[in-house]
One Martini backbone bead per residue (centre of mass of N, CA, C, O) as a GRO file, in nm:
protein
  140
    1UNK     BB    1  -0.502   3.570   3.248
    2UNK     BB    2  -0.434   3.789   3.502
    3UNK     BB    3  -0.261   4.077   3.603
    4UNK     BB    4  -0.134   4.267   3.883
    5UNK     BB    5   0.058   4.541   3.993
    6UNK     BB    6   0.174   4.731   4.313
    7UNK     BB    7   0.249   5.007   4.446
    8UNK     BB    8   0.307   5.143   4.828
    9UNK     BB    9   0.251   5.376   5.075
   10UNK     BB   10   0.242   5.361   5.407
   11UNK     BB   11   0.169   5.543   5.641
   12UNK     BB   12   0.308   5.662   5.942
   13UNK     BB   13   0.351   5.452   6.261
   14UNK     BB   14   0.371   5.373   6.498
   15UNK     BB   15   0.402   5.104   6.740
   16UNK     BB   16   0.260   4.800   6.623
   17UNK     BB   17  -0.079   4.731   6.520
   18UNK     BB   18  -0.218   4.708   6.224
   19UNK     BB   19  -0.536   4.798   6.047
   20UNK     BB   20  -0.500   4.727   5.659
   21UNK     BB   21  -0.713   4.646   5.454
   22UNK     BB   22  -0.851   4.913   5.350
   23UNK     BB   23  -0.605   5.079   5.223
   24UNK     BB   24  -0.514   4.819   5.031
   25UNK     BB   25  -0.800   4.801   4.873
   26UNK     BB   26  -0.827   5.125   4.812
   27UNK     BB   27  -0.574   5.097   4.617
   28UNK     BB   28  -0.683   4.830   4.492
   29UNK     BB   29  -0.921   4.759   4.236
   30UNK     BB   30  -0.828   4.493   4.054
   31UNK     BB   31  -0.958   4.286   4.195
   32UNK     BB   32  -1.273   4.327   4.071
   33UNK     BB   33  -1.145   4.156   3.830
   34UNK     BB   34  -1.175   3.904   3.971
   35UNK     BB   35  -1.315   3.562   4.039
   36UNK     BB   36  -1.026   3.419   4.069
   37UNK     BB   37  -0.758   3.437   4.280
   38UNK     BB   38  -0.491   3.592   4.380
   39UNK     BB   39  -0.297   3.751   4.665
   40UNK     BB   40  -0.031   3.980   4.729
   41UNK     BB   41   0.203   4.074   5.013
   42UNK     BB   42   0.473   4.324   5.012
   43UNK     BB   43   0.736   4.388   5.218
   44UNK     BB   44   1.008   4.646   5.189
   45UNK     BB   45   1.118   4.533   5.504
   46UNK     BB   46   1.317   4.416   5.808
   47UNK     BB   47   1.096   4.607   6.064
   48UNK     BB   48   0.864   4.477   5.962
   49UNK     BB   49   0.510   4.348   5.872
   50UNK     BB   50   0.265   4.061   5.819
   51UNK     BB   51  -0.070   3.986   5.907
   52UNK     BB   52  -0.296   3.787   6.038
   53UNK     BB   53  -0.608   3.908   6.209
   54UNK     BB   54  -0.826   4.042   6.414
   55UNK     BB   55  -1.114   4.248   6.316
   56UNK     BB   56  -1.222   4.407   6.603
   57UNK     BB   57  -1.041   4.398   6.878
   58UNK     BB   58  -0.810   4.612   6.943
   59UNK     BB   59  -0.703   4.412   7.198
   60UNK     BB   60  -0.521   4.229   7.027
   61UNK     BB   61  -0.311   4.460   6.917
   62UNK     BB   62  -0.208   4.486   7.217
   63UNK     BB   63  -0.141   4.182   7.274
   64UNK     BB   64   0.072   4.200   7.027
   65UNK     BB   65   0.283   4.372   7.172
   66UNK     BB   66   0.323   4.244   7.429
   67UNK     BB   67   0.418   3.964   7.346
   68UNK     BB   68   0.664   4.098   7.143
   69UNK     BB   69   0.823   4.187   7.392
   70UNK     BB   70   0.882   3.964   7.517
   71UNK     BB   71   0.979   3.747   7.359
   72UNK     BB   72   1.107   4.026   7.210
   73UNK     BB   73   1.345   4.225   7.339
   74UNK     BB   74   1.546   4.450   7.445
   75UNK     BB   75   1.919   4.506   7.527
   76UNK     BB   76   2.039   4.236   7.476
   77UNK     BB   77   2.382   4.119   7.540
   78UNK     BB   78   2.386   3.929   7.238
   79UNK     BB   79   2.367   4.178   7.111
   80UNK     BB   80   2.531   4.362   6.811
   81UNK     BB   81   2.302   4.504   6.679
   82UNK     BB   82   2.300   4.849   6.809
   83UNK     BB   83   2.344   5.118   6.590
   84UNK     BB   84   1.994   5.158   6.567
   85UNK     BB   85   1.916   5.068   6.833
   86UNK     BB   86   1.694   4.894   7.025
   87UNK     BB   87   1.467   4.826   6.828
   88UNK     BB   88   1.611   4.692   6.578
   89UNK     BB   89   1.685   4.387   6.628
   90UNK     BB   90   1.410   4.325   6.732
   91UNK     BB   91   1.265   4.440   6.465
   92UNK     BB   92   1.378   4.170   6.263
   93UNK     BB   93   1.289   3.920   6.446
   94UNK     BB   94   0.978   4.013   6.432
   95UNK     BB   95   0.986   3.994   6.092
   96UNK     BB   96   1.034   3.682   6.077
   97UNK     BB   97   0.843   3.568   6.283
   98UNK     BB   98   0.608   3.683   6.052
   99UNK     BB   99   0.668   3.832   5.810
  100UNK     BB  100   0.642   3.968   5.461
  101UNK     BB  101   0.394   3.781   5.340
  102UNK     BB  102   0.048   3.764   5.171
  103UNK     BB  103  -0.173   3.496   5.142
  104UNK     BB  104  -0.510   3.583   4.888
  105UNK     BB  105  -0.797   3.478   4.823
  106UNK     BB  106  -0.970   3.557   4.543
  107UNK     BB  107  -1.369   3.618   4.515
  108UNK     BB  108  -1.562   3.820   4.365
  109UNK     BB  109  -1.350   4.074   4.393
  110UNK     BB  110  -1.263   3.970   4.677
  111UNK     BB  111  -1.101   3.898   4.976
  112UNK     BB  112  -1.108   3.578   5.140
  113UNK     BB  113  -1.185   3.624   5.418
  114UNK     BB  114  -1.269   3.624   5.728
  115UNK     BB  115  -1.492   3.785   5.948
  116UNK     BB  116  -1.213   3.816   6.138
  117UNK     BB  117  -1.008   3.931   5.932
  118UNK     BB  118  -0.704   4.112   5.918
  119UNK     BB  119  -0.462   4.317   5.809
  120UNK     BB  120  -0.144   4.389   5.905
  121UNK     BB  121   0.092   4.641   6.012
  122UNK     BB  122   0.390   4.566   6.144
  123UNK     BB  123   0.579   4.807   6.382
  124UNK     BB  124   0.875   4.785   6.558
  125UNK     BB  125   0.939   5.039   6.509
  126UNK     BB  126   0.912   5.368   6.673
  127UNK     BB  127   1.056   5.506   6.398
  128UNK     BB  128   0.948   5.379   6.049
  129UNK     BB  129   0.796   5.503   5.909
  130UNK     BB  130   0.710   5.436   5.612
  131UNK     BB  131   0.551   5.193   5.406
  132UNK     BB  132   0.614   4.941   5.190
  133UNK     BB  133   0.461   4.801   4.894
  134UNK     BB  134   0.353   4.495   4.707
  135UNK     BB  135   0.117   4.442   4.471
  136UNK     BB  136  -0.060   4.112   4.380
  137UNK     BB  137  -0.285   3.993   4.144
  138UNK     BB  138  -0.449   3.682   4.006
  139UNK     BB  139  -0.669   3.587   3.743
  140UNK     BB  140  -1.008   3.553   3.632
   0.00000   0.00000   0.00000
């Protein structure tokens, strides 16, 4: 069995849903290396998040974009944590509805997606910089 890991750094993204499957796939190459195997994406940030969704229709993430802000809003007066922004609290909670990190099956070296999957880059503040991620693949 082999193993891989890499640290990644995604540059500075407005607040939305964004697509980054070739980002990720093109800074990772020894996926290539692997005939069935996992890979893991996880991101250092509990500010942002990642998830698979739609890689076709841009209107996707813009309405997901649209439902989490109403579904967890800005300035609720039973926010505590509010010394980091209006954004930031909310910020957290849809780190966390969201998740971390995402598994997927790698087979003949390739990430294997359905043909409308594509991994998201959920960046939840106004203005979040950069993301790290932490990249693992492993497999025959």
């Amino acid at each position: 069995m082999k193993f891989f890991q890499k640290n990644i750094r995604l540059g500075s993204r407005s607040r939305g849903f964004h697509l980054v499957t070739d980002e990720i796939t093109s800074s990772f190459g020894e996926i290539r290396e692997l005939k069935i195997g996992m890979f893991q994406a996880f991101i250092l940030h509990t500010s942002a998040s990642l998830t698979l969704n739609e890689n076709a229709d841009p209107s996707v993430r813009t309405d997901m974009e649209s439902h989490f802000n109403t579904l967890v809003p800005e300035r609720q007066p039973y926010y505590t944590h509010i010394y980091e922004g209006d954004d930031d609290m909310p910020a957290h909670i849809k780190a966390s509805l969201l998740g971390s990190s995402l598994m997927i099956p790698i087979t003949n070296g390739r990430l294997n997606l359905g043909a409308w999957q594509g991994i998201y880059l959920c960046e939840h503040r106004n203005h979040g910089g950069g993301r790290k991620l932490v990249l693992t693949a492993w497999g025959i």
